[in-house]
C-alpha positions as CSV (number, residue, x, y, z in Angstrom):
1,X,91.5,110.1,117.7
2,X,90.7,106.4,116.6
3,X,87.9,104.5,118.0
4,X,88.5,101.4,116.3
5,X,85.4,99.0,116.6
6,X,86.2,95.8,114.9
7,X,90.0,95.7,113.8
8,X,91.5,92.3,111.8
9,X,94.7,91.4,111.6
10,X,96.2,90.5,107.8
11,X,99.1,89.7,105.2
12,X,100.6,93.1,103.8
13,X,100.5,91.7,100.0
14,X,103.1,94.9,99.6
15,X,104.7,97.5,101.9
16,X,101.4,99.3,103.5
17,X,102.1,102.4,105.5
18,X,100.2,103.8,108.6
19,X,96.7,105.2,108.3
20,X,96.2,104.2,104.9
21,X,93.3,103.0,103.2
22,X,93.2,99.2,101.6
23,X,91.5,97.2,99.8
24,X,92.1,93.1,99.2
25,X,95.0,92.0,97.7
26,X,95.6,88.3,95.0
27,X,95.1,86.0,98.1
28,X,93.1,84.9,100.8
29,X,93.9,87.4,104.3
30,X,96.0,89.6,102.1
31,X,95.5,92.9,102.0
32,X,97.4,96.3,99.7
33,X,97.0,99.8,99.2
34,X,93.8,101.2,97.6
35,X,94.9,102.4,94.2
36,X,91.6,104.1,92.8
37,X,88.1,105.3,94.1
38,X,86.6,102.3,92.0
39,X,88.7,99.6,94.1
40,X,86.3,97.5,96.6
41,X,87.6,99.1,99.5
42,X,87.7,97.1,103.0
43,X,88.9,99.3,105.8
44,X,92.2,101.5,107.3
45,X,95.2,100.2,108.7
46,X,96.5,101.2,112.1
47,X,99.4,103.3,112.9
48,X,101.5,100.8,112.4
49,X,103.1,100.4,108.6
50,X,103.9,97.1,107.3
51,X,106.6,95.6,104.8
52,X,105.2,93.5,102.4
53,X,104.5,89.8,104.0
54,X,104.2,91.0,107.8
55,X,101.2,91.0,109.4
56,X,99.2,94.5,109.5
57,X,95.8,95.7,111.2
58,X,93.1,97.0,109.6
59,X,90.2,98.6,111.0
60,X,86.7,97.9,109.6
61,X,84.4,99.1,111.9
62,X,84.1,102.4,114.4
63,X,86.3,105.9,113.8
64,X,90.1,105.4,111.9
65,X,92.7,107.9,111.2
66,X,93.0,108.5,107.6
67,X,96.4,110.3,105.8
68,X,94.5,112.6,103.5
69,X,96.0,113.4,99.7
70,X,93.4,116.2,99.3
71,X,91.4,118.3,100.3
72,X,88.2,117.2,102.1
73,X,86.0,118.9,104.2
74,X,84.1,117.5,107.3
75,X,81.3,115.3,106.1
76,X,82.3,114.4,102.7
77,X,82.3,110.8,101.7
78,X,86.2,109.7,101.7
79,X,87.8,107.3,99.0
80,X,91.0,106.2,97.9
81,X,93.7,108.0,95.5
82,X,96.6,105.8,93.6
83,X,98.4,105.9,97.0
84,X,95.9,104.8,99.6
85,X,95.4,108.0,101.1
86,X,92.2,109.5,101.5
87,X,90.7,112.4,99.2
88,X,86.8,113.2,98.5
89,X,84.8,110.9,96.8
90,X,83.3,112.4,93.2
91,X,81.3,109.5,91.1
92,X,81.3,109.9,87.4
93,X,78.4,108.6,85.5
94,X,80.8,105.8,83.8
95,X,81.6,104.6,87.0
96,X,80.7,104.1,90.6
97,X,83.2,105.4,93.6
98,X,83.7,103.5,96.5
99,X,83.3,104.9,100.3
100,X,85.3,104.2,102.9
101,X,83.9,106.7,105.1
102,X,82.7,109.9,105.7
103,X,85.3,112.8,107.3
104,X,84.4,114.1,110.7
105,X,86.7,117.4,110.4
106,X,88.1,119.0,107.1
107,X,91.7,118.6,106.2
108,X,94.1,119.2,103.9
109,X,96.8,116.9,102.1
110,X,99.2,115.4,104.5
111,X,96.9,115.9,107.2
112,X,95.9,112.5,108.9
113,X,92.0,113.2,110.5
114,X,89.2,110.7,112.0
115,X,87.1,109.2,109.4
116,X,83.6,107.3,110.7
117,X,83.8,103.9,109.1
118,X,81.0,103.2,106.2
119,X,82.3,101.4,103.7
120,X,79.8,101.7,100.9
121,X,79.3,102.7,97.2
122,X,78.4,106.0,95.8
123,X,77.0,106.7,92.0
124,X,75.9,109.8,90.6
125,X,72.5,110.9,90.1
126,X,70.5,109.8,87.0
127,X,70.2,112.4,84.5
């Protein structure tokens, strides 16, 4: 269940669907589907999907419901696929990942599950 803290409203800069993650899109208050773990990654939308140029709500703060494309267990830092849905966050030592969150139960692809809102970056360790 969704405890949305601080939720904004925005320009879908593409068709968004429902309980996707998103990052900003080529203007001002417009937002689009994440599309990689290294996008700058701003929040979930609602359950609400949008067609490109409506309005849509994204959450930024507090617990969102996030459609899972993998596998990720409960506590794992969550980031974006090519599709906006949420799958466990592994950086690389070329490049950092971006966080949206961290999973508060383990699910499975498909599955949509809370996610506690920290948007953040994650590198790996220093050899």
């Amino acid at each position: 269940m969704a405890l949305n803290g601080l939720t904004k409203a925005y320009d879908a800069g593409a068709a968004i669907t429902a309980h996707s993650i998103v990052k900003f899109g080529s203007s001002d208050y417009a937002v689009v589907l994440g599309a990689a773990a290294t996008d700058l990654l701003i929040g979930v939308t609602t359950e609400i999907a949008a067609a490109s140029g409506e309005r849509v709500d994204v959450i930024h703060g507090g617990i969102a419901d996030v459609k899972l494309g993998g596998t990720v267990a409960r506590g794992e830092p969550v980031t974006s696929d090519d599709e906006g849905l949420g799958v466990k966050a592994a950086p690389t030592a070329a490049a950092a990942n971006r966080i949206v969150g961290y999973a508060l139960i383990s699910g499975d692809s498909g599955d949509i599950i809370p996610v506690l809102l920290a948007p953040s970056e994650m590198r790996a360790a220093a050899a």
